[in-house]
mmCIF file of the C-alpha atoms, coordinates in Angstrom:
data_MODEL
# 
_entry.id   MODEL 
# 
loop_
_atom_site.group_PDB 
_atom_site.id 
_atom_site.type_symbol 
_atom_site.label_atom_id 
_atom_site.label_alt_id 
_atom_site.label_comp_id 
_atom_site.label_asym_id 
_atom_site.label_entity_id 
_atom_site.label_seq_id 
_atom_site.pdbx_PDB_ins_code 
_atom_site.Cartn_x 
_atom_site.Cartn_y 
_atom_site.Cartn_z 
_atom_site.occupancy 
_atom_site.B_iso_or_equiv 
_atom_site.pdbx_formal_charge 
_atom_site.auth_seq_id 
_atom_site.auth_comp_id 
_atom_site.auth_asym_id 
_atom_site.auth_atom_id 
_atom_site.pdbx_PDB_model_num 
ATOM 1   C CA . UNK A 1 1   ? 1.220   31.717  -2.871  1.00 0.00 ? 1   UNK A CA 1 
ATOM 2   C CA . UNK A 1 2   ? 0.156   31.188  -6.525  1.00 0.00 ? 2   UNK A CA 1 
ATOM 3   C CA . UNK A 1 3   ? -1.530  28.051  -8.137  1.00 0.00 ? 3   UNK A CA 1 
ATOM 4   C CA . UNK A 1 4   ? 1.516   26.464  -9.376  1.00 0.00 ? 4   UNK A CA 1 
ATOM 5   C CA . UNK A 1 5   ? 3.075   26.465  -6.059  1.00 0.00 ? 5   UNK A CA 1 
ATOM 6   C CA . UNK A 1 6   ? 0.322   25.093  -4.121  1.00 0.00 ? 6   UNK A CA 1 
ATOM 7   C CA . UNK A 1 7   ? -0.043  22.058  -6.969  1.00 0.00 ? 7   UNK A CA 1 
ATOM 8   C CA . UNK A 1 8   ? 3.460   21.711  -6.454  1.00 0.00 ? 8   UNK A CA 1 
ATOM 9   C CA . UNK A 1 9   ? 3.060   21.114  -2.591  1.00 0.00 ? 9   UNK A CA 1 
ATOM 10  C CA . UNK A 1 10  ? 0.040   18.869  -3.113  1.00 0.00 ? 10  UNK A CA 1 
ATOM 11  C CA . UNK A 1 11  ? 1.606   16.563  -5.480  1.00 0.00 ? 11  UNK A CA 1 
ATOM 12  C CA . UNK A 1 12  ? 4.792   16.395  -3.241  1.00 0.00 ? 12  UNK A CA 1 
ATOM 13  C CA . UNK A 1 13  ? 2.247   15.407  -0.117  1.00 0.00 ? 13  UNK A CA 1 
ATOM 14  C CA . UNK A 1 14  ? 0.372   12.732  -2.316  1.00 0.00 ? 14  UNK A CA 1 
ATOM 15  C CA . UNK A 1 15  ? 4.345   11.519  -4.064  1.00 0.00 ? 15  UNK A CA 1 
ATOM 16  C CA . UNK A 1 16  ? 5.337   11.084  -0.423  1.00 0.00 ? 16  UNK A CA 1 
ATOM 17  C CA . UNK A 1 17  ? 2.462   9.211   0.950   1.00 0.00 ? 17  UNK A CA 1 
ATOM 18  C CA . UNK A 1 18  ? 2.152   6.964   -2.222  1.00 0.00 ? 18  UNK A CA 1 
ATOM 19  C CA . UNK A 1 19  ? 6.053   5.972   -1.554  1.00 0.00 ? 19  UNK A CA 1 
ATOM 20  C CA . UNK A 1 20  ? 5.097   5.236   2.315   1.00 0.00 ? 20  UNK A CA 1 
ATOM 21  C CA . UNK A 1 21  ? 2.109   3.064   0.809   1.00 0.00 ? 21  UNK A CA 1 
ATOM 22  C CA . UNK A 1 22  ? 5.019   0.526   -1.339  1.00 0.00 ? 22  UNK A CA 1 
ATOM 23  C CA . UNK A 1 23  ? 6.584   -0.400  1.613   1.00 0.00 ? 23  UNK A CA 1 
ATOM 24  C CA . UNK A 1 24  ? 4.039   -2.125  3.366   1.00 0.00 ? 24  UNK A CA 1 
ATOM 25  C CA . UNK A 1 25  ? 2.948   -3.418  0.524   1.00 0.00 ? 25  UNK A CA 1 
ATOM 26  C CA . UNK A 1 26  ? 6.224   -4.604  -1.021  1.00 0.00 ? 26  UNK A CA 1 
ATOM 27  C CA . UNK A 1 27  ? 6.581   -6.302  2.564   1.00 0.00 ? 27  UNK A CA 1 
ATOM 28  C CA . UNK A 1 28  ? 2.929   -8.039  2.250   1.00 0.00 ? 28  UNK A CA 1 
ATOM 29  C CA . UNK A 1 29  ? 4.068   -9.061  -1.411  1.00 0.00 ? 29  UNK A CA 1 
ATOM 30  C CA . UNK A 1 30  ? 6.843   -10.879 -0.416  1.00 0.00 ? 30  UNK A CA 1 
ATOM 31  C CA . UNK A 1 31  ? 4.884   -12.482 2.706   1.00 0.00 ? 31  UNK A CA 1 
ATOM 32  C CA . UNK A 1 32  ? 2.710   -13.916 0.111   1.00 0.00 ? 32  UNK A CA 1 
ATOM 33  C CA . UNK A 1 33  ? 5.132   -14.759 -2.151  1.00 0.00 ? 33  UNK A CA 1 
ATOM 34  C CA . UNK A 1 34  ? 2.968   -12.188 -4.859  1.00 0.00 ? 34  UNK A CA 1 
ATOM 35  C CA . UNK A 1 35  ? -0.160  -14.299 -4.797  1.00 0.00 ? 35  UNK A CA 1 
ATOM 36  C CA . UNK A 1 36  ? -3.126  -11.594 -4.280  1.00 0.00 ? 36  UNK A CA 1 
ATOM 37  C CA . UNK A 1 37  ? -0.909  -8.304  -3.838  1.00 0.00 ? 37  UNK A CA 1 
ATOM 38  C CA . UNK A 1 38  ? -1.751  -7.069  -7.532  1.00 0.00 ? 38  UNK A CA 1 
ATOM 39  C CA . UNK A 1 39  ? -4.888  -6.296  -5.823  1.00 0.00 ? 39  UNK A CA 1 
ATOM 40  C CA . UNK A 1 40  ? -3.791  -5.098  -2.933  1.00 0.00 ? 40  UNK A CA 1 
ATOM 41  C CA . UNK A 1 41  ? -1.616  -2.363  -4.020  1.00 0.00 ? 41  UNK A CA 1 
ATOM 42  C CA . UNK A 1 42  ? -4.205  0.034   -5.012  1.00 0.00 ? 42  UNK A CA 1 
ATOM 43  C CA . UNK A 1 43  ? -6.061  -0.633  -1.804  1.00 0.00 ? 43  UNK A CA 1 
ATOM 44  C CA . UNK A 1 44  ? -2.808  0.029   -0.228  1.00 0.00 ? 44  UNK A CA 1 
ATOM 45  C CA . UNK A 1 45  ? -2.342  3.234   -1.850  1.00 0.00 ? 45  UNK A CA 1 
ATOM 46  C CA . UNK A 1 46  ? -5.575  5.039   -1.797  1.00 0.00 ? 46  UNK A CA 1 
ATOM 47  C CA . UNK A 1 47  ? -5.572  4.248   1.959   1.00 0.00 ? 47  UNK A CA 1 
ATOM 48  C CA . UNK A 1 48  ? -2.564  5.855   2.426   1.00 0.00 ? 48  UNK A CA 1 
ATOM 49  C CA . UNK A 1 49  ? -3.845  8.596   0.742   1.00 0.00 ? 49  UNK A CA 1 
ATOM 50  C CA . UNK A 1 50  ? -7.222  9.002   2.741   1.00 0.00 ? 50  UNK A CA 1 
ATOM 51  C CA . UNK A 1 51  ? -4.778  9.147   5.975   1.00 0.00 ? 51  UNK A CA 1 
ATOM 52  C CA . UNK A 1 52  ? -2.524  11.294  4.557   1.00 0.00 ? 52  UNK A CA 1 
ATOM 53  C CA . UNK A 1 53  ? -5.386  14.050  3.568   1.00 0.00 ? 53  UNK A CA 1 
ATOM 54  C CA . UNK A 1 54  ? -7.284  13.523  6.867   1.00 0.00 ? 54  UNK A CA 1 
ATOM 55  C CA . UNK A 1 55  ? -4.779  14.831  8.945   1.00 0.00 ? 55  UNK A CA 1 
ATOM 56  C CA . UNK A 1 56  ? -4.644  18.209  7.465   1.00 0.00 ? 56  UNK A CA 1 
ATOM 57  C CA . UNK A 1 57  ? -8.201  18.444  7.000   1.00 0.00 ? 57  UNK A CA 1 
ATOM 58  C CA . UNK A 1 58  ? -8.657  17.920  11.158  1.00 0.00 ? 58  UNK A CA 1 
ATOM 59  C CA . UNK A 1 59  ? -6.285  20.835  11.441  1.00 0.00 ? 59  UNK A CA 1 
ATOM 60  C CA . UNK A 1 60  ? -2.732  20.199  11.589  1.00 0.00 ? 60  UNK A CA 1 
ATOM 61  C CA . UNK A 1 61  ? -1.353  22.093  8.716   1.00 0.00 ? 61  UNK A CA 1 
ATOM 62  C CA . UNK A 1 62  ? 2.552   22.401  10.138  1.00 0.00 ? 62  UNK A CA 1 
ATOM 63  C CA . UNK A 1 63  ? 5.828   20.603  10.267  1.00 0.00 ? 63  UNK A CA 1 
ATOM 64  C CA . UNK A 1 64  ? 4.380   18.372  12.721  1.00 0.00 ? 64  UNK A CA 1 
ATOM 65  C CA . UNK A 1 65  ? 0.842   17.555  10.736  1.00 0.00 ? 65  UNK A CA 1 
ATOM 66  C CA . UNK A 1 66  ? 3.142   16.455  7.715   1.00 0.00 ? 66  UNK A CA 1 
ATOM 67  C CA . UNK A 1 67  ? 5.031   13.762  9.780   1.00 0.00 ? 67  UNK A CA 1 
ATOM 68  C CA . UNK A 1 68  ? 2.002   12.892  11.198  1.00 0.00 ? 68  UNK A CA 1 
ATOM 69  C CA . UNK A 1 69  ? 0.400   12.261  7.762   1.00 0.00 ? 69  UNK A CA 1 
ATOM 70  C CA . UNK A 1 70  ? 2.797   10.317  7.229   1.00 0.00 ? 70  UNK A CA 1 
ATOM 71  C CA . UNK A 1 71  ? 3.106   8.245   10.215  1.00 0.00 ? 71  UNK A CA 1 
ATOM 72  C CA . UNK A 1 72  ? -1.447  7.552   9.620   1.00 0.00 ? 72  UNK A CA 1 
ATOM 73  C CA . UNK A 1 73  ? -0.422  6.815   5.929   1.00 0.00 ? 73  UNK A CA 1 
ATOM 74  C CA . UNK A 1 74  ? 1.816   4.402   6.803   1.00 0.00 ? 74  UNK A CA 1 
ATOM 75  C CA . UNK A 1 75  ? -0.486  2.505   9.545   1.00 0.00 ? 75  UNK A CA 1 
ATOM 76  C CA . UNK A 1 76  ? -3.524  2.764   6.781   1.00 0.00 ? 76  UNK A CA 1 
ATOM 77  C CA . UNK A 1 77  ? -1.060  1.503   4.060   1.00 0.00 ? 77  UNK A CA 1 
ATOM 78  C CA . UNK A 1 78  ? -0.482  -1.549  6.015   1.00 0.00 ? 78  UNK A CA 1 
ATOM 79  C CA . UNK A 1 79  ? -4.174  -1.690  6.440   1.00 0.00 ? 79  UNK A CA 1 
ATOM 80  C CA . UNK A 1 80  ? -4.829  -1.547  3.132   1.00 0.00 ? 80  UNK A CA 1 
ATOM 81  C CA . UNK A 1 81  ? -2.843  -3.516  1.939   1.00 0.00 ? 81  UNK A CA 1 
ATOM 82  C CA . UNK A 1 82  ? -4.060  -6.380  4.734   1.00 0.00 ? 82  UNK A CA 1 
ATOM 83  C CA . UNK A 1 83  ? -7.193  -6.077  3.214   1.00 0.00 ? 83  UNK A CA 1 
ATOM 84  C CA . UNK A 1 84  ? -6.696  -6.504  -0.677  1.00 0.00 ? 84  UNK A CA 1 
ATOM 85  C CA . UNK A 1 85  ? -4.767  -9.775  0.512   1.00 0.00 ? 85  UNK A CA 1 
ATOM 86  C CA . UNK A 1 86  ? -7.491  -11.159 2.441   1.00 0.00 ? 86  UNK A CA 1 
ATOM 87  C CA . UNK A 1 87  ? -9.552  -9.868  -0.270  1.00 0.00 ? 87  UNK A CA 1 
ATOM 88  C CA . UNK A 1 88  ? -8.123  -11.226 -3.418  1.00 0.00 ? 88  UNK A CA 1 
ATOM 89  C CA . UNK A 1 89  ? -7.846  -14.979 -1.375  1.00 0.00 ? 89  UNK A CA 1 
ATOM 90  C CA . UNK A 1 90  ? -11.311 -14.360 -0.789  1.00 0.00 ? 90  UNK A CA 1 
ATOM 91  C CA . UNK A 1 91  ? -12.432 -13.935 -4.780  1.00 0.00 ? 91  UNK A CA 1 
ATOM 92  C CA . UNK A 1 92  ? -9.431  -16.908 -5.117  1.00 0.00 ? 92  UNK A CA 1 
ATOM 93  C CA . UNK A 1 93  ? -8.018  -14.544 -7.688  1.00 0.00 ? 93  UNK A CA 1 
ATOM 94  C CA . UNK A 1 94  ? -4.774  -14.879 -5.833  1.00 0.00 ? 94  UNK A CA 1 
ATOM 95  C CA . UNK A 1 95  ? -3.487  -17.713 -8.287  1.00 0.00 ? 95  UNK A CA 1 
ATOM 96  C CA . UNK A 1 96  ? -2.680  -21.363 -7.856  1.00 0.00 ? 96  UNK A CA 1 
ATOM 97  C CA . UNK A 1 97  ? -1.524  -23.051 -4.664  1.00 0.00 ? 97  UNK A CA 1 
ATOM 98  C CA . UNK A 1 98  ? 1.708   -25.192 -4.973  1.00 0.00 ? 98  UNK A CA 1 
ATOM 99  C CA . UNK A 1 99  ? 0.997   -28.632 -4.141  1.00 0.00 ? 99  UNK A CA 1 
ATOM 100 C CA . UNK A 1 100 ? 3.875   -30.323 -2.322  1.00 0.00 ? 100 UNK A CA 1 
ATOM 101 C CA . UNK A 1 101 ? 6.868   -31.050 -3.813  1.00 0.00 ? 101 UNK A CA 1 
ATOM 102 C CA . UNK A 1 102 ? 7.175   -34.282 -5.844  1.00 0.00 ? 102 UNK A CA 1 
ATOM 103 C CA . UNK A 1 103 ? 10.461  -36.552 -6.794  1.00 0.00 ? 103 UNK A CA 1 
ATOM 104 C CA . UNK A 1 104 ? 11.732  -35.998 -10.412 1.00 0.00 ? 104 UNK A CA 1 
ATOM 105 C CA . UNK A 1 105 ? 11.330  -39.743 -11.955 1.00 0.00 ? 105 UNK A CA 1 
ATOM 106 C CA . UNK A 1 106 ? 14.655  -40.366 -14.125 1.00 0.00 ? 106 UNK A CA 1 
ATOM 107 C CA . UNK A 1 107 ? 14.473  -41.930 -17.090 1.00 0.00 ? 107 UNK A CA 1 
ATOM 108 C CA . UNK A 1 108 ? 17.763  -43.472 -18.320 1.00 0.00 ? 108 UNK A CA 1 
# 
């Protein structure tokens, strides 16, 4: 197998578990209606990331090691990005809380 090839097969791994990672995270975003979850997407996708390499580095290097990866990627992902929410409220760089809602006054 040359260089090229195996590049090829690592970027497809780390492509694949970086599009797991935005699904949990896209979830968390709208949970939070976007407050914090700038912060948490990098959390979110290194994690997945992390998983995703330590299966194949414990030893499963077949069909069934890739779904796997994908399957811890996805857990850590969620993980992740659970953690760059509670984060980000916790440096209260999540933005502004709405108050509750007031009545309009009209003036006519």
């Amino acid at each position: 197998m040359t260089f090229e090839s195996r590049l090829a097969f690592i970027v497809f791994f780390f492509l694949c578990w970086t599009v797991i990672a935005l699904f949990p995270w896209a979830v968390s975003a709208v949970v939070v209606r976007g407050r914090g979850a700038i912060l948490a997407l990098p959390l979110a996708i290194v994690a997945a990331w992390a998983a995703g390499v330590l299966v194949p580095v414990l030893g499963m290097r077949d069909a069934a090691g890739f779904f796997l990866s994908l399957g811890t990627a996805l857990v850590a992902a969620i993980a992740g990005s659970v953690a760059g929410l509670v984060f980000a409220r916790r440096m209260g760089v999540d933005g502004p809380r709405p108050g509750p809602p007031t009545r309009a006054r009209l003036d006519s």
